[in-house]
Structures are given as structure tokens and as C-alpha cells.
C-alpha positions in Angstrom: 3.3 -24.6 10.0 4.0 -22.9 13.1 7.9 -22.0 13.4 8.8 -24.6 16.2 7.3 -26.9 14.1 9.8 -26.2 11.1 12.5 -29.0 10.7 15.6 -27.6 13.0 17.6 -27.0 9.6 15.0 -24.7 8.6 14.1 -22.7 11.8 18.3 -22.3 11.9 18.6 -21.4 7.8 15.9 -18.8 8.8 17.6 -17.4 11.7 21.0 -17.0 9.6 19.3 -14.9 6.9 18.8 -12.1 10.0 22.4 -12.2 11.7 23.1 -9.1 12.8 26.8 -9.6 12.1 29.6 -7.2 10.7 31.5 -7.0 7.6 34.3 -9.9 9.3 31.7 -12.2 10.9 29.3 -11.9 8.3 25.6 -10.3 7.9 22.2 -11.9 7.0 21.4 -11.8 3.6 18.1 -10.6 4.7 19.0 -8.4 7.3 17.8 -5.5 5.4 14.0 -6.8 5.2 12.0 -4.4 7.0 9.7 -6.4 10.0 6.4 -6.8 7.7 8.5 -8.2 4.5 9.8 -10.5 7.2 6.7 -11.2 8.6 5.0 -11.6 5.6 8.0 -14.3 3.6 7.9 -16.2 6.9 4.1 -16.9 6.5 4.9 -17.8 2.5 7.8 -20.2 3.5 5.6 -21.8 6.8 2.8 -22.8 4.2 5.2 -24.2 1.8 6.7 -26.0 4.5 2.6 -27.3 5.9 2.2 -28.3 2.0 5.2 -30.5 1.9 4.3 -32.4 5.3 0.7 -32.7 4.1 2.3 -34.4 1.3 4.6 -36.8 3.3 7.7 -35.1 1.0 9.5 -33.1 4.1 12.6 -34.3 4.9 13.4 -33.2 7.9 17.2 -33.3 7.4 17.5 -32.5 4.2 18.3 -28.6 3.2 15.5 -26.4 2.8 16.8 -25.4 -0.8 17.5 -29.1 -2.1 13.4 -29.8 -1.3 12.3 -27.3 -4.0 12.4 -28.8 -7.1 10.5 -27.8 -10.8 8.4 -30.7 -10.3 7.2 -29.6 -6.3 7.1 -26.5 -7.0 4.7 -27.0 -10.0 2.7 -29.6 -7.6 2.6 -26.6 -5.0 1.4 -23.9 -7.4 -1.3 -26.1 -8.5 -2.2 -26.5 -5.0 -2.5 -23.5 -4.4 -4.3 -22.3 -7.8 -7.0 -24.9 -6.8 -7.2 -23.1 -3.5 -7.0 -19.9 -3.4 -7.4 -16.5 -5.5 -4.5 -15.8 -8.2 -2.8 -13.0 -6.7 -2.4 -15.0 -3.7 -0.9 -17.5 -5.8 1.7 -15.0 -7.1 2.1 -13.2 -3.7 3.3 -16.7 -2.4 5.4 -18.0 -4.6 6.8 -14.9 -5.2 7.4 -14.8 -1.2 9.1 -18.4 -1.2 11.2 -17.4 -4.0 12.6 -14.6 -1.9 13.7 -17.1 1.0 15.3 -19.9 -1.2 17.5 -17.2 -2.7 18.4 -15.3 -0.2 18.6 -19.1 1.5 21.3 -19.9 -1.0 22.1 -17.2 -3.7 25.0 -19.7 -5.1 22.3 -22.0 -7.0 20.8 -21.7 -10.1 17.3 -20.2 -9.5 16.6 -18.8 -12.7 14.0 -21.5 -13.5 12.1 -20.4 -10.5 12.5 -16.6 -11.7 10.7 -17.8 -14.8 7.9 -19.3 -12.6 7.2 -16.2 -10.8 7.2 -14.1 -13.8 4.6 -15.7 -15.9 3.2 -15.9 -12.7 2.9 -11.7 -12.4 1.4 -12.0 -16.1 -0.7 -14.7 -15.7 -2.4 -13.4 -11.8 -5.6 -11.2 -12.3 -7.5 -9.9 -9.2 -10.6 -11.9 -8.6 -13.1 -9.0 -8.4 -12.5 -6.1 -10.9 -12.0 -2.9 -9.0 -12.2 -0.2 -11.8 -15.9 0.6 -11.4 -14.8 1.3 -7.1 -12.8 4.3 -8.1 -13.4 7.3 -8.0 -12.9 10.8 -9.1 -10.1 12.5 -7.4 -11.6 16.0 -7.6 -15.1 14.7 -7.1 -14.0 12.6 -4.0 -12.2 15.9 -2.5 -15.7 17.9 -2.8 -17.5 15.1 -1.0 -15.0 15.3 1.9 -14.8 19.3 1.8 -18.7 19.4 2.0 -18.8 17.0 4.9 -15.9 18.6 6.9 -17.7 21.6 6.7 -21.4 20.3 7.5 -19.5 18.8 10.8 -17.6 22.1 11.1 -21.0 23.9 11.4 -23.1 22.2 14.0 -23.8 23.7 16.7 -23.8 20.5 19.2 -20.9 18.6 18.9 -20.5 14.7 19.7 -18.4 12.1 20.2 -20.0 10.8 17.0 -19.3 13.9 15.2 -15.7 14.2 16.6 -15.2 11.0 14.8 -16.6 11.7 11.6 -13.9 15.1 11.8 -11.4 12.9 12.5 -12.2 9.7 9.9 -13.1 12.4 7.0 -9.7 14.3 7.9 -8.0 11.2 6.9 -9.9 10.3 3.9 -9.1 14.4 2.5 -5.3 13.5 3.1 -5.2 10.1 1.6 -6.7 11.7 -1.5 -4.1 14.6 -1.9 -1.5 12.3 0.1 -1.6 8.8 -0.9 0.9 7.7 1.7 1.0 3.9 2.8 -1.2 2.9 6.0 1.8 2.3 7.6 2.8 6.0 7.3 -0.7 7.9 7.6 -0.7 5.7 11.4 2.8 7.3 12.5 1.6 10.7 11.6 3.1 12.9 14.1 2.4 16.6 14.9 5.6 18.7 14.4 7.6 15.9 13.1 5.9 14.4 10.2 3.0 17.2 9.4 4.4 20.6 10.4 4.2 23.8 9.5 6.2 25.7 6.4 6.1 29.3 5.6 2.6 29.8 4.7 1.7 25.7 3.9 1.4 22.6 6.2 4.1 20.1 5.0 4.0 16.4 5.4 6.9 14.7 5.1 8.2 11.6 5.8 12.2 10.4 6.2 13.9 7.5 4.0 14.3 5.5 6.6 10.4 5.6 7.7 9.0 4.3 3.9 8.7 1.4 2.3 10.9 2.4 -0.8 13.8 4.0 1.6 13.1 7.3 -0.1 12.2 10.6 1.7 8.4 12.0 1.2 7.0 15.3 1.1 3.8 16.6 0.1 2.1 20.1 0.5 -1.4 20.1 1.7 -3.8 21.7 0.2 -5.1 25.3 1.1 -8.9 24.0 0.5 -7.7 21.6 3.7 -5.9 24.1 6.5 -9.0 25.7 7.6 -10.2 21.8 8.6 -6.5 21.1 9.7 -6.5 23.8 11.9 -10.0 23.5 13.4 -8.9 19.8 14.1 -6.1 20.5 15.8 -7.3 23.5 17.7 -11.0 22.4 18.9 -11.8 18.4 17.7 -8.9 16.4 18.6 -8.3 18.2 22.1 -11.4 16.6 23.4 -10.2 13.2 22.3 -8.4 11.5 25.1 -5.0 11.9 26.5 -4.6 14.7 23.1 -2.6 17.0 25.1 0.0 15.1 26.3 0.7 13.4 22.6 2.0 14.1 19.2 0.1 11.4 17.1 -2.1 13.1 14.7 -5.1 10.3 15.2 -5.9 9.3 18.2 -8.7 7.2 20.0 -11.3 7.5 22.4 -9.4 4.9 24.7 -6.1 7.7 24.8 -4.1 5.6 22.7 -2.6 6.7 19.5 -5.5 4.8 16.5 -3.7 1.6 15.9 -3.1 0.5 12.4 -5.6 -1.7 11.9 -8.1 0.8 13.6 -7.4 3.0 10.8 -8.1 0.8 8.3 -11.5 -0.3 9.3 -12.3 3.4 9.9 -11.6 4.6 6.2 -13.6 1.6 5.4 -16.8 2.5 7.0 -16.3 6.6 6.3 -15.8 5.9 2.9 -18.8 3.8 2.8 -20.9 6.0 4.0 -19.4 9.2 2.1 -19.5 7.7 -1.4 -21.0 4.3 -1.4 -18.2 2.1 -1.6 -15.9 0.8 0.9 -12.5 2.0 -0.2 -9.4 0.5 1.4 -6.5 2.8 2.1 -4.1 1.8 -0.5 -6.6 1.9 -3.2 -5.9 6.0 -3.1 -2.6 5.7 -4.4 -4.8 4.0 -7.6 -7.0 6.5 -7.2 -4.3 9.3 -7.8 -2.3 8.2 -10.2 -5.1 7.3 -12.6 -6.8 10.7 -11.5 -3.4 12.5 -13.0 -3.6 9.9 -16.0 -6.7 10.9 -17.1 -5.5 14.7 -16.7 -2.6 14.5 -19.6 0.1 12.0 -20.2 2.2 15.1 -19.0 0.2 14.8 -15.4 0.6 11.1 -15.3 4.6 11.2 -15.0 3.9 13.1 -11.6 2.4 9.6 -10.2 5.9 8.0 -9.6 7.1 10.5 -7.7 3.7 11.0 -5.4 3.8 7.3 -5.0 7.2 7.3 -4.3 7.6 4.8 -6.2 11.7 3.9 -7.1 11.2 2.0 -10.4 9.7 3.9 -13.2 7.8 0.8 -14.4 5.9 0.7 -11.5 3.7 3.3 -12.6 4.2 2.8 -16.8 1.0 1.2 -17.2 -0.5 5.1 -15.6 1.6 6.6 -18.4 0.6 4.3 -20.9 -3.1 4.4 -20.2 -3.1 8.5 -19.9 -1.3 8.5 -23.8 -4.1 6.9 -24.9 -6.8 9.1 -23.1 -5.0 12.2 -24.9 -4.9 9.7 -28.3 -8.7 9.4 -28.1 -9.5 12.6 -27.3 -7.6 14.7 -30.5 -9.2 11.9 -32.4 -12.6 12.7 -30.7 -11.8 16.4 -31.3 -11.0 16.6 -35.2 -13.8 14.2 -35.8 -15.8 16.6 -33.9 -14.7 20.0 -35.9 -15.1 17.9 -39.2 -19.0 17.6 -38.2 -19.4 21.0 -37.1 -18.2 22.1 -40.4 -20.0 23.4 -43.0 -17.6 22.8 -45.9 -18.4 19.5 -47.7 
């Protein structure tokens, strides 16, 4: 339901959870949300709000927190279940939740707490993804080999210019699995810069998703292809000199967000046979250092920046029991080589 279509005690309820105010006139209890949380619980809130209509159960005048009841939001659930995939299920109720509670924090919401929790057990991805990663270090030699195939010709194109630029981005997702929103505002001398004898890059609190500063250390297998990008492919993209953004298009614009994504998409694709969306590398990372040591695998929180610790358990968890099996594989291993009976 489009927002001027909401009931006026809605569109005004929504409008108070962002009020800019001060401690004496009083703030928004979601004034912190950053623009895509709000975004994305406005489009969770808007469908609930289409499902009620399309039921004839909106009341117009009644408020938005008195229309979600057990019962509705059971009815709505099921809806949705019948509808669409299961982590979409989650992801909305989950959403709605936020709203009503930060709507009115004074009621008793715990029922709907309980909702979204079995919820996060119950949701399974409807395709499984575990056979679409890959090796870290394998994925790392792939984009090495490639960066320095394109490195080598001796005609270059705006085709090959491209490929540089895609495969850059694919080599620092995999040592650097930043968020799409971050690896798009990459900036040259304020985000990736140089440190001593390594190229840093680092990202402020107030610029991530968690509200935590970022820094990683590149590579040295990737500065000879960080420098010959910056010194000879991305000056003949464009409008280059007279910008800072580290990607740019052939139009002279800074590559938008969603540009980015498609083009890790189709490099990835074509490098190693399956389309692999941005985020996936922050899987890709963590279960790479899980499948190091369980030692290794307490590093993925803090490359993720990730604030809660649980966040990336299950990494820790799985990467014990890689270590379990293999001691067991080994002593089963030196009782069969050895000769004593």
C-alpha cells in the first residue's frame, strides 16, 4: 500500500517514530534507523497494511498497534507462508515487529517476540547454497591468474578495462568482505589509502552497518594489480581524474550500487561458474577460516564486523567439528599404518 494510501493515523504514527526532536521535545524512537532499515520496515508495515484492506479488517481510525492481534497476525503469517519463500516470511514479520514496538514500546509484545523467534528457527532458504561456495584460497588464484592475463595483453579495450576493474573487486571482496554498501563508497585516499609499506582499507563507525570502525590490510599478492589499476586502467575510464571513487563507469559517474552488484554477478559467472552475489563473500570467508582451525574461525566476527558474537557461533561451531573429525581421521589413520597388532 502506497504511503498516501495508509490510514492518516498511520502515515502520522510513522512520521513520529522519525522526529528529529531534542531531549525536551522529544526524539523518534526510530530516529536512529539508518535510511535502508527505514526503507526496508516501511515496505514490511505497507504490506501488512495492503493484507489487512484485502481482508476488509482495516480500520481506518483505529491505532495501528490495537489492529495486530495473535489471531491477525497468525492469519497474516499464513498468508504470507502460502505466498512467498520462508525467509521472506521471517524478514517481514520480523520487519512489522520492529514498527509496532518502536510504535508503542509500552505494550506487551512479548507474544509477538515469540512469533518471530520460532520464526528465525523455523525459516530455511529455499535453494541450498553450500555447493555455490567456494574456496577462499582457490577463488583468490582464479582472480590473480585473470588480473594478470589482462595485465599482459598487449591491446587493451574497453572490454578488458572492465574485466580489470570487475576482477579488482571480486579480489577485494574475497580478502575484504565488506557490505555492498561500503565496497560502492570506496574512495581513493579516504577509505583505501596508503600505510607504510601496505594499502589500508578502512571504513569509519559511522559509515557501517554495525556502527563500528573497519580496517583491513590488503594483500601484497594484490598491490601490483592495485597499483597498475590506479596508475594505467582506471585513468582511461571517464571523468577518472577529476574523482576519488575507486569504481567508476564508462558514463563518468561513480558505478552505482546496483551496477556493482550485477557486475560481480556476471564476473563471477564467468570466472568460476557460479553467479556469486556480493554478500555471499562474507560466507565465503568465514567458513574459509572455519575450515582452517576453530582457532581461525574466531577471526570471522571481527572481519565481518559483526557486534554480537553469536552472529558468527555457528562458524565456530562448525570449524570444532572439522578439527573433531580430522584427529579422529588422523589416529584412525596411524592405527592402520601400524604394524603392531
Amino acid at each position: 500500500m502506497a504511503f498516501e494510501d495508509w490510514p492518516t493515523v498511520d502515515q502520522q504514527a510513522w512520521r513520529a517514530l522519525f522526529h528529529d526532536g531534542d531531549i525536551f521535545d522529544g526524539r523518534g524512537a526510530a530516529v536512529q534507523w539508518r535510511d535502508a532499515t527505514r526503507k526496508t520496515n516501511l515496505k514490511h508495515y505497507a504490506r501488512w497494511l495492503a493484507w489487512l484492506d484485502s481482508e476488509g479488517v482495516l480500520d481506518r481510525s483505529a491505532a495501528p498497534w490495537s489492529r495486530a492481534t495473535p489471531e491477525r497476525i497468525a492469519a497474516y503469517a499464513h498468508n504470507e507462508i502460502a505466498r512467498v519463500g520462508q525467509i521472506t516470511v521471517r524478514s517481514s514479520l520480523i520487519g512489522l515487529k520492529c514498527v509496532l514496538i518502536k510504535m508503542n514500546p509500552d505494550l506487551d509484545w512479548e507474544w509477538l517476540q515469540d512469533v518471530t523467534n520460532r520464526l528465525k528457527v523455523w525459516a530455511k532458504p529455499a535453494h541450498e547454497r553450500r555447493d555455490r561456495l567456494l574456496p577462499a584460497n582457490e577463488m583468490m588464484q582464479t582472480v590473480l591468474v585473470e588480473l594478470r592475463r589482462l595485465t599482459d595483453l598487449e591491446t587493451c579495450t574497453r572490454t578488458s578495462d572492465l574485466a580489470f576493474r570487475d576482477v579488482r573487486m571480486i579480489g577485494i571482496l574475497i580478502c575484504c568482505p565488506i557490505r555492498l554498501k561500503n565496497l560502492t563508497s570506496i574512495c581513493i585516499g579516504r577509505h583505501l589509502h596508503r600505510t607504510g609499506d601496505a594499502w589500508h582499507l578502512s571504513f569509519p563507525a559511522p559509515e557501517t552497518k554495525n556502527s563500528q570502525d573497519l580496517t583491513y590490510i590488503l594483500p601484497q599478492c594484490l598491490e601490483a594489480p592495485l597499483q597498475h589499476y590506479l596508475k594505467t586502467v582506471r585513468p582511461r575510464f571517464p571523468g577518472a581524474h577529476s574523482s576519488v571513487a575507486l569504481f567508476r563507469s564508462l558514463k563518468g559517474n561513480p558505478l552505482a550500487y546496483e551496477s556493482i552488484y550485477m557486475r560481480v554477478i556476471k564476473e563471477t559467472q564467468r570466472l568460476f561458474g557460479v553467479d556469486i552475489n556480493p554478500h555471499s563473500f562474507r560466507k565465503i570467508a568465514a567458513t574459509w577460516l572455519a575450515e582452517q582451525s576453530a582457532r581461525d574461525a574466531l577471526f570471522a566476527r571481527p572481519l565481518l564486523g559483526h557486534r554480537n558474537p553469536a552472529t558468527t557461533e555457528r562458524h565456530y561451531i562448525r570449524a570444532s567439528q572439522f578439527e573433531a573429525s580430522r584427529r579422529v581421521s588422523d589416529a584412525i589413520a596411524q592405527i592402520r599404518d601400524s604394524r603392531a597388532p
